[in-house]
PAMAR-492264 format. One record per residue (C-alpha): residue number from 1; x, y, z. Coordinates in nm, 4 decimals, decimal comma. Layout:
// residues N
num: NUM east: X north: Y up: Z .
...
***
This chain:
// residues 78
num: 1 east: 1,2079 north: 16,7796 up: -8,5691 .
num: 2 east: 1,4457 north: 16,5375 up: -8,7236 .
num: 3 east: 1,4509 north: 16,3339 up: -8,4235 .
num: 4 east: 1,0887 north: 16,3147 up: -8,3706 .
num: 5 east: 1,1039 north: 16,1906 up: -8,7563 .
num: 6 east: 1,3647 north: 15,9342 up: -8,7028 .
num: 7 east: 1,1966 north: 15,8337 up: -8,3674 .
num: 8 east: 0,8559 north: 15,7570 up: -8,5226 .
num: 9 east: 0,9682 north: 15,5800 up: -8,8377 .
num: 10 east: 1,1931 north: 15,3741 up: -8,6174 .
num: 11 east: 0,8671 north: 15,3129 up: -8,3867 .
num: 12 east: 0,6502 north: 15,2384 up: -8,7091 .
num: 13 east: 0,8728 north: 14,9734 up: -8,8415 .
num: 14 east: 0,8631 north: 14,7739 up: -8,5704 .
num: 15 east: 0,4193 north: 14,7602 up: -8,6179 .
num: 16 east: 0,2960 north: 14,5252 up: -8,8857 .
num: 17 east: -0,0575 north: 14,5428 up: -9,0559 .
num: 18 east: -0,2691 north: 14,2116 up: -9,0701 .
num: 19 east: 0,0495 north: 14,0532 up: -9,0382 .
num: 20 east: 0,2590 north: 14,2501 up: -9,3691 .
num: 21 east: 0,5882 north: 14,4406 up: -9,2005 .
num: 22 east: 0,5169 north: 14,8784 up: -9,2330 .
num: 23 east: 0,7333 north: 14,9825 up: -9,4803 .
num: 24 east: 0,7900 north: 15,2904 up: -9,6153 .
num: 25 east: 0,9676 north: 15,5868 up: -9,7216 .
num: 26 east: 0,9297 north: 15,9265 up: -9,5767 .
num: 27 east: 1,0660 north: 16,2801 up: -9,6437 .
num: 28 east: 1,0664 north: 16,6158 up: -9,4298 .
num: 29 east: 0,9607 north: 16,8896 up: -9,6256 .
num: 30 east: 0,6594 north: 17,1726 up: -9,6694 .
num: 31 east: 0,3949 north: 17,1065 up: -9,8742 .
num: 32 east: 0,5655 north: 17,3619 up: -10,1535 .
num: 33 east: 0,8655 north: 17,2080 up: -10,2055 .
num: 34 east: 0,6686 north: 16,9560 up: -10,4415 .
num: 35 east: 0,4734 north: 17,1086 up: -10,7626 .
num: 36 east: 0,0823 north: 17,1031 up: -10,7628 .
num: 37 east: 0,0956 north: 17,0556 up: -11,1290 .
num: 38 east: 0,2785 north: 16,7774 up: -11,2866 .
num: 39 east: 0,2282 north: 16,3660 up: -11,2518 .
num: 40 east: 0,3979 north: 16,0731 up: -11,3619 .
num: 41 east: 0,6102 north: 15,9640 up: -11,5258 .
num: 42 east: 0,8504 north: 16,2990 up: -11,5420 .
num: 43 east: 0,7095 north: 16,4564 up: -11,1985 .
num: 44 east: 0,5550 north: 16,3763 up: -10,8353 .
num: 45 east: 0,1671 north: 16,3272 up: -10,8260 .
num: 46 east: 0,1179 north: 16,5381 up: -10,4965 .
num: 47 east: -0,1971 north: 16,4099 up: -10,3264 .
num: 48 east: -0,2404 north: 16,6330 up: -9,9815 .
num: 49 east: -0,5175 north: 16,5124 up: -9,7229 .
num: 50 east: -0,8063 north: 16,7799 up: -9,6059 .
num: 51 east: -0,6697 north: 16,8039 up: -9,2735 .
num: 52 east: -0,3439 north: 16,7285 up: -9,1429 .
num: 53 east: -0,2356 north: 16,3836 up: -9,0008 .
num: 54 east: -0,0826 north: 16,3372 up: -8,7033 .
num: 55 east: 0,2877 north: 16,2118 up: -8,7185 .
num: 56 east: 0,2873 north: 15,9103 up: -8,5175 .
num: 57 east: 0,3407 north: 15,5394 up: -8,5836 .
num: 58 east: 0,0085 north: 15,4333 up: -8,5823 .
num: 59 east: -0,1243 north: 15,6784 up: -8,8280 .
num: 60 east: 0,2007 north: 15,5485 up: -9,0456 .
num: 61 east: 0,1027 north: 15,1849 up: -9,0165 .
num: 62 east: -0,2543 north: 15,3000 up: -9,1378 .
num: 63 east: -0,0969 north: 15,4750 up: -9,4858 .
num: 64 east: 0,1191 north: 15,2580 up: -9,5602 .
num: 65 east: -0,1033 north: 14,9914 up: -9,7104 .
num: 66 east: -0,2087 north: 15,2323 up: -9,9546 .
num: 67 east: 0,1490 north: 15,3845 up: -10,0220 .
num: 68 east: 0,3329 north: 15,1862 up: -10,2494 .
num: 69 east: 0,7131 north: 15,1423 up: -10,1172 .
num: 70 east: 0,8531 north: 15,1720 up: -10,4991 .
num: 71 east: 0,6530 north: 15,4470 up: -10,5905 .
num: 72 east: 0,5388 north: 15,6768 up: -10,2802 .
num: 73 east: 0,6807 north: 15,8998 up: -10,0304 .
num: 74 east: 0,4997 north: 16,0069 up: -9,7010 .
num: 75 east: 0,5900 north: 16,3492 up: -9,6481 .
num: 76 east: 0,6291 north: 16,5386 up: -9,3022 .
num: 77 east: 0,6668 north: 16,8800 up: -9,2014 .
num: 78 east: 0,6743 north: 17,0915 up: -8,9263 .
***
């Protein structure tokens, strides 16, 4: 699993959107190692989509233009 993660981050970083570089940080962890309760400043806002996303670069290029790199991490897990 940590390979696949390294592989597609490597794989995203090399995309760019509307001509801005993909950056961003990720993590690999299960949903419930971050609190549902809590927010800034003191604690992670946890925002979970629906459905899962698929892991792959593309899907990262699409995020990160609404993750900010100082302030967001894209979580993965198995």
């Amino acid at each position: 699993m940590l390979e696949r993660l390294y592989s597609t981050c490597y794989q995203a970083s090399h995309l760019s959107e509307e001509s801005r570089p993909v950056t961003f940080r990720a993590i690999l962890a299960e949903p419930d190692a971050f609190p549902r309760q809590g927010g800034p400043p003191r604690e992670l806002h946890r925002l979970e989509f629906v459905r899962a996303m698929p892991f792959e670069p593309r899907e990262l290029r699409r995020l990160t233009q609404a993750a900010d790199f100082n302030r967001s991490l894209i979580a993965a897990s198995a």
